[in-house]
C-alpha positions as CSV (number, residue, x, y, z in Angstrom):
1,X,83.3,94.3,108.1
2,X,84.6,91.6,106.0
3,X,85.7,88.1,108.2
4,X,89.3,88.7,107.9
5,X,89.0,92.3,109.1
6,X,91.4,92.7,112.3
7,X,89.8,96.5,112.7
8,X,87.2,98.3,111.9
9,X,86.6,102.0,112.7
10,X,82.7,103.1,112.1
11,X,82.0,106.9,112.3
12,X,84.2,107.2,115.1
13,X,84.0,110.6,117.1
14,X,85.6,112.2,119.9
15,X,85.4,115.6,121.4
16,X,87.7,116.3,124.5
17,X,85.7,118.3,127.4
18,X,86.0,122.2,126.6
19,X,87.6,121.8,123.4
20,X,86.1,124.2,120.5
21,X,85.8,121.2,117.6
22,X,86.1,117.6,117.8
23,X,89.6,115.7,117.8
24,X,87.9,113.0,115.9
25,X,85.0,113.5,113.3
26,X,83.7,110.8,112.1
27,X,86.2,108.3,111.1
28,X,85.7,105.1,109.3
29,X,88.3,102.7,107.8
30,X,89.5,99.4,108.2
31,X,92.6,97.1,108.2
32,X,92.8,93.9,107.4
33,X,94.9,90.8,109.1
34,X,98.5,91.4,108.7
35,X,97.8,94.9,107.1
36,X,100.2,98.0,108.0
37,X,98.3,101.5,108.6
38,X,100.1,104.6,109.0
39,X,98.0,107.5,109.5
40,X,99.4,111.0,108.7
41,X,98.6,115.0,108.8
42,X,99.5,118.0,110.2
43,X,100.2,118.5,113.8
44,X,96.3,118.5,115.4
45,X,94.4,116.8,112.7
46,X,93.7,114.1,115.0
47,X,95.6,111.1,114.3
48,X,97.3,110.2,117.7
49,X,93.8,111.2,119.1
50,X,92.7,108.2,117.1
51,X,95.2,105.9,117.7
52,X,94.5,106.5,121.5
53,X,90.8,106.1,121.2
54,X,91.9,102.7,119.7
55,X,93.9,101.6,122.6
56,X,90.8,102.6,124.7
57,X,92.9,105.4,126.4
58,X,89.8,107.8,125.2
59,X,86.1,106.9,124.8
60,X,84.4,107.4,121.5
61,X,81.5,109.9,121.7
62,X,79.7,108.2,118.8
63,X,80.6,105.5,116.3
64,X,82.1,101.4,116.6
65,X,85.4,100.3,117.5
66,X,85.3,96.5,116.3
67,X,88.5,94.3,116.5
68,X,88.7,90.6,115.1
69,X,84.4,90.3,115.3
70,X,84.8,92.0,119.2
71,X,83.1,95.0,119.9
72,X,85.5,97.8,121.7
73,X,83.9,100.7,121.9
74,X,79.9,101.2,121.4
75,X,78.8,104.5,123.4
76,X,75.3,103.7,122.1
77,X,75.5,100.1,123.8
78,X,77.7,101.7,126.5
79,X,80.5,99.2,125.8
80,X,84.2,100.5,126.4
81,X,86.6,97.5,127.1
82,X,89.6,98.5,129.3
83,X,92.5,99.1,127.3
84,X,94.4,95.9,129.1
85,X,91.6,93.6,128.2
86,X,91.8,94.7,124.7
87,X,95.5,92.8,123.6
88,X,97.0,95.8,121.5
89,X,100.7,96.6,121.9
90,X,101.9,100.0,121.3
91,X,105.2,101.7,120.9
92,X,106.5,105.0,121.5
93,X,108.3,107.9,120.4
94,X,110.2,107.9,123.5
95,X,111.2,103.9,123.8
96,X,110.0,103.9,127.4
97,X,113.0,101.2,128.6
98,X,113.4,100.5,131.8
99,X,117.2,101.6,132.0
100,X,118.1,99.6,135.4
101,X,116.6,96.5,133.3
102,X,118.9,94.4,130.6
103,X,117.7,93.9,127.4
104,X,116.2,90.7,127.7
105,X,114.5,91.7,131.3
106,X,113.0,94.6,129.1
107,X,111.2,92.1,126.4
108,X,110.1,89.6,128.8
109,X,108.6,92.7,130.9
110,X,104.8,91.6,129.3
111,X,105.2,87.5,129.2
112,X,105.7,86.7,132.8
113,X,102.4,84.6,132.8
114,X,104.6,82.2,130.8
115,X,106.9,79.8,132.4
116,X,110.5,80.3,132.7
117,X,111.6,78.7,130.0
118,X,108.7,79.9,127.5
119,X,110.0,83.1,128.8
120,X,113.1,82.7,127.8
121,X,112.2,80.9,124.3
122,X,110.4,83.9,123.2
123,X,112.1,86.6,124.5
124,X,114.9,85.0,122.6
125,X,112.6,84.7,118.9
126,X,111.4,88.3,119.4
127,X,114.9,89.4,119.6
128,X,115.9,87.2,117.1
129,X,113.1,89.0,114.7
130,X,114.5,92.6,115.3
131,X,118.0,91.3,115.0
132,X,119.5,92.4,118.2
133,X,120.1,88.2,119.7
134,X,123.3,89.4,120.3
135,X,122.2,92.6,122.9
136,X,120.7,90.5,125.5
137,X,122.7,91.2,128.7
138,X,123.1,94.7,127.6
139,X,121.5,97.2,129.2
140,X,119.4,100.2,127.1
141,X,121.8,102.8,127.7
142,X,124.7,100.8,125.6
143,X,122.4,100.7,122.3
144,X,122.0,103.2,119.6
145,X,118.7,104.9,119.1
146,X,117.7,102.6,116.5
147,X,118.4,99.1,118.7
148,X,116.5,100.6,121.3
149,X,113.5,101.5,119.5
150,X,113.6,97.5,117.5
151,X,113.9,96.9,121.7
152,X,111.1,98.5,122.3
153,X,109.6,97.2,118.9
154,X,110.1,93.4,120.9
155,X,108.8,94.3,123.8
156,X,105.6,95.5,122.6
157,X,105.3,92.0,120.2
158,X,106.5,89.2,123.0
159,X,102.7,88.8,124.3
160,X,101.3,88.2,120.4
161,X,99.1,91.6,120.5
162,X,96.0,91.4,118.0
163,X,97.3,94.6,116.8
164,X,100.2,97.2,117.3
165,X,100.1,100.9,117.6
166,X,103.6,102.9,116.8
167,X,103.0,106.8,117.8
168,X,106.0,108.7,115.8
169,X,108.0,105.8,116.7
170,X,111.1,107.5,114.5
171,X,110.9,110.9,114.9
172,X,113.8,111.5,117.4
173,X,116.4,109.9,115.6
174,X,118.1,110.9,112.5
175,X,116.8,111.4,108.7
176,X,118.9,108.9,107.2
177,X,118.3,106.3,110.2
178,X,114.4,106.5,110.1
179,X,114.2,105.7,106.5
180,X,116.0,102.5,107.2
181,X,114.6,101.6,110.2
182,X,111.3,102.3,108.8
183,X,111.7,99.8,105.5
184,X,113.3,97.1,109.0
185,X,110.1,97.6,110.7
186,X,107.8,96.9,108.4
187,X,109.7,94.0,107.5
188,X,109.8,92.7,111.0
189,X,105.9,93.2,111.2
190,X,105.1,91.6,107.3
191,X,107.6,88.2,109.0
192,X,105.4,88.2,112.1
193,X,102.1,88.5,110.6
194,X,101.3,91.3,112.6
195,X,98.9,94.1,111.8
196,X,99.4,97.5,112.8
197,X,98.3,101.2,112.8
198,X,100.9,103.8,112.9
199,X,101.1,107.4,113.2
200,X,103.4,109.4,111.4
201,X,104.2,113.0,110.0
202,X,106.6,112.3,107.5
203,X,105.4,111.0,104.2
204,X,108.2,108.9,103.5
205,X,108.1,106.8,106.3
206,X,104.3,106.7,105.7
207,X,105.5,105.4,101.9
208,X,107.8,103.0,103.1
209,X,105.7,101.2,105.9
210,X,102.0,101.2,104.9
211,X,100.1,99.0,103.0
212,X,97.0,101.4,103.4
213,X,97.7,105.9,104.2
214,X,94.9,107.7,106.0
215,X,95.1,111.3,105.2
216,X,93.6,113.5,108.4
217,X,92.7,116.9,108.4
218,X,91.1,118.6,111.5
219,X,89.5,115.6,113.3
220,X,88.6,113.9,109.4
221,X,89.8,111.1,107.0
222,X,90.0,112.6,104.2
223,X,91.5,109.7,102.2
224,X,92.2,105.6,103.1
225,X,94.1,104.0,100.5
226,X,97.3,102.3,99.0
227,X,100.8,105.6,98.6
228,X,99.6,105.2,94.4
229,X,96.5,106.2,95.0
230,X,96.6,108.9,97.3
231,X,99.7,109.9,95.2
232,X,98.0,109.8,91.7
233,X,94.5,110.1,92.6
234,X,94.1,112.4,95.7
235,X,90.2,112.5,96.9
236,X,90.3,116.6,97.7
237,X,92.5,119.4,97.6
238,X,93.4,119.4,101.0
239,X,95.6,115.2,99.9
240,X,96.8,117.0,96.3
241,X,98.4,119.3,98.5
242,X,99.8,117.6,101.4
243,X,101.2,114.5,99.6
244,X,103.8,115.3,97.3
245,X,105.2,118.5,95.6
246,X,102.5,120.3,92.9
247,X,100.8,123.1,92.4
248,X,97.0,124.2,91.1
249,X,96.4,125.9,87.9
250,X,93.9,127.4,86.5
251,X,92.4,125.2,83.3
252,X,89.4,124.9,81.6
253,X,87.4,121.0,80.2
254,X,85.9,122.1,76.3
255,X,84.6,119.3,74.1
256,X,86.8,118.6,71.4
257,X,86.9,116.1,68.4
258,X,87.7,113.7,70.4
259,X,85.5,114.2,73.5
260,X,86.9,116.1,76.1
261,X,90.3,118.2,76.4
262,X,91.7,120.3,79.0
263,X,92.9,123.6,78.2
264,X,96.4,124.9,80.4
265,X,98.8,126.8,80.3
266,X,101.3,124.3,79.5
267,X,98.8,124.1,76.5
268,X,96.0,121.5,75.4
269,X,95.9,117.9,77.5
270,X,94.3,114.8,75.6
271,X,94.8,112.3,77.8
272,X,91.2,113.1,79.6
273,X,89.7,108.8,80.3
274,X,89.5,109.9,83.9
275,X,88.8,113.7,83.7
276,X,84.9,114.5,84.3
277,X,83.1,116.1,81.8
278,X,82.9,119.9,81.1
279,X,79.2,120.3,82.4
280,X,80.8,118.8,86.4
281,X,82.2,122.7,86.4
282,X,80.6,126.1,85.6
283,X,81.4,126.8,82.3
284,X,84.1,123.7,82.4
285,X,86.1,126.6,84.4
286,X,88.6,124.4,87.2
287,X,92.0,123.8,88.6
288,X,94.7,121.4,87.3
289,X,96.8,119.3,89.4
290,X,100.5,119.9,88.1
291,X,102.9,117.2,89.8
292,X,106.5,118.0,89.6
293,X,106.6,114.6,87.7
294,X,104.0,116.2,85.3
295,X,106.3,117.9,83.7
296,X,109.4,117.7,82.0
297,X,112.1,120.0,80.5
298,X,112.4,119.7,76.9
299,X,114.5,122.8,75.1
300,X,112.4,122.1,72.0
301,X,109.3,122.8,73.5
302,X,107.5,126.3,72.7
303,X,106.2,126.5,76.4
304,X,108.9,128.5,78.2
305,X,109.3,129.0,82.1
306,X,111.9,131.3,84.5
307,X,113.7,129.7,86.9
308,X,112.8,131.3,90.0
309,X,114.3,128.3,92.5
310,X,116.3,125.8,92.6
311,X,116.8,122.5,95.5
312,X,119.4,120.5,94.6
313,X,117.9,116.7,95.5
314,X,121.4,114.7,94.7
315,X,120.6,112.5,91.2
316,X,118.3,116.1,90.4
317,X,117.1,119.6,90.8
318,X,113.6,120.7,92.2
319,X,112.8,123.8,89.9
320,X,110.6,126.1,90.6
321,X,109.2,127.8,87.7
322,X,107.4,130.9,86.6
323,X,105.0,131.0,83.2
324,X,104.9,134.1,80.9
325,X,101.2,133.9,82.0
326,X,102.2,134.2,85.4
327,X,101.6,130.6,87.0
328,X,104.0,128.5,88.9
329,X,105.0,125.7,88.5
330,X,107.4,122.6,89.8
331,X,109.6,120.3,87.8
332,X,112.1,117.8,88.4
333,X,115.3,117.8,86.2
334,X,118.3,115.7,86.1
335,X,121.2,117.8,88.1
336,X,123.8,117.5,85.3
337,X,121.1,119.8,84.0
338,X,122.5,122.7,86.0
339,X,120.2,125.8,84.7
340,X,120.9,129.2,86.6
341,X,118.2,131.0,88.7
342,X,116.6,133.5,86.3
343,X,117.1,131.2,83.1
344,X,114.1,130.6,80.6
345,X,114.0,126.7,79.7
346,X,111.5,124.6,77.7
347,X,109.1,122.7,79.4
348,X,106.2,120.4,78.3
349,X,103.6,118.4,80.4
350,X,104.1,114.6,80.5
351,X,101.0,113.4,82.5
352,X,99.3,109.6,82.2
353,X,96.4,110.8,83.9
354,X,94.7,114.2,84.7
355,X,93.5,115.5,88.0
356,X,90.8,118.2,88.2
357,X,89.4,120.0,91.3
358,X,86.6,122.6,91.2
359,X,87.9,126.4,90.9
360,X,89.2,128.4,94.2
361,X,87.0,131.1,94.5
């Protein structure tokens, strides 16, 4: 753990009494001062299981919990620090106001050790930082969902927590509302200095917010890194799959005259700097990762495909696609382009990189 690290998760385990397998299995990763984690997977993969193990509302089986140099959890040195000695702050899905309190009362709810009028002074700044200075003497119930989650956003940062947990702090409001107050959030947290670790299952909020996306899958990280990354360079199958829209297909690495090429069915890719070499897979034999943005229509091309979908996305069309080989595939295409379901159209792959995964048996 470098010295600027604000957390640090070593092989962090947790099995709850009776279960079959273990909630957490295993976990490392880090965040650094004033970073922003978001955490995301399918429902059960673990990742509010860690975020409580973080707060110290569950005790680690095996592994370290280290904040800012202080050990939290150490089974094997039988440390566990209470979770109100620990200074995190932590939001929830659900706001948890107090209705009968006003606005103001609500914030200053975790800084009456101050006096009165340091109260006052920073219940005032953190409302000023979430923008609601205006919503003091209002009570909860006379806000919109989003004011009372950037309440409940103030709350949670008045006492200056070393760290803040959100736990699906947007999923019960509106699509259009959580992507804004999602990009608000994180630039409430960047003004503050604050680091945080949020959970999440939707990948645009996970985009918008973090600095650093874990990637869980049945108690395991399966990938820490920046949305580029995980995006462009997924770690397994399991990440290729879950972020983003592509498919697999079946290619094969040969040596070629100018080292290694990959043989699809969208026909022969060049562009192989990153690509392993034919021996890392019997007989070269693998699957391709195909990106919607991998591809791109071109009526001049000799590769044809059916259109077997279509989603209309607004500025374009999400096509899904069928090969005279058989394969399917996903493209993006301008909507002015308005093909018809059951049309043949040109396509040709436009990647800057190529992704490679060993063969499905």
């Amino acid at each position: 753990m470098t010295p600027s690290s604000a957390l640090s998760l070593e092989s962090v385990t947790l099995q709850y009494r009776g279960a079959a397998r273990r909630a957490i299995d295993g976990v490392t990763l880090g965040l650094a001062a004033g970073q922003i984690g978001v955490l995301i997977g399918p429902s059960g993969c673990g990742k509010t299981s860690l975020l409580r193990a973080v707060a110290g509302l569950e005790r680690c089986d095996a592994g370290r919990i280290v904040m800012e140099g202080q050990t939290l959890d150490d089974p094997v040195a039988a440390i566990h620090r209470a979770p109100e000695t620990r200074r995190i702050g932590m939001v929830f899905q659900d706001y948890a106001l107090f209705p009968h309190l006003s606005v103001a009362e609500n914030v200053a709810f975790g800084v009456h050790h101050l006096t009165r009028p340091q109260r006052g002074e920073r219940v005032q700044q953190m409302l000023d930082l979430v923008g609601l200075g205006h919503a003091a003497k209002r009570l909860p119930h006379q806000l919109s969902g989003g004011q009372q989650q950037r309440i409940a956003l103030a709350r949670a940062l008045a006492p200056a927590p070393r760290l803040l947990l959100l736990d699906e702090p947007f999923s019960s409001l509106d699509v259009d509302l959580r992507e804004r107050l999602a990009q608000e959030v994180r630039t409430i947290l960047k003004t503050g200095g604050t680091t945080a670790l949020i959970v999440t299952h939707d990948q645009l909020e996970a985009f918008a917010m973090g600095d650093v996306i874990g990637v869980m899958q049945r108690g395991r990280l399966e990938q820490w890194d920046d949305a580029y990354t995980l995006y462009h360079r997924p770690a397994s199958r399991f990440v290729a799959q879950f972020i983003g829209h592509g498919v697999f297909a079946p290619a094969q690495l040969v040596a070629c005259e100018h080292g290694t090429c990959l043989q699809t069915p969208l026909g022969e890719l060049h562009d192989m700097a990153d690509a392993p070499l034919p021996a890392a897979f019997p007989d070269g034999r693998c699957d391709v990762l195909l990106r919607a943005d991998d591809i791109v229509h071109d009526d001049a091309s000799t590769v044809k495909a059916r259109i077997e979908r279509k989603a209309f996305r607004g500025a374009e069309f999400l096509y899904t696609l069928r090969l005279a080989s058989g394969e399917q595939v996903l493209v993006h295409v301008p909507s002015h382009h308005d093909h018809q379901v059951g049309e043949w159209i040109g396509i040709r792959p436009a990647m800057d990189h190529v992704v490679t995964f060993a063969r499905n048996p």
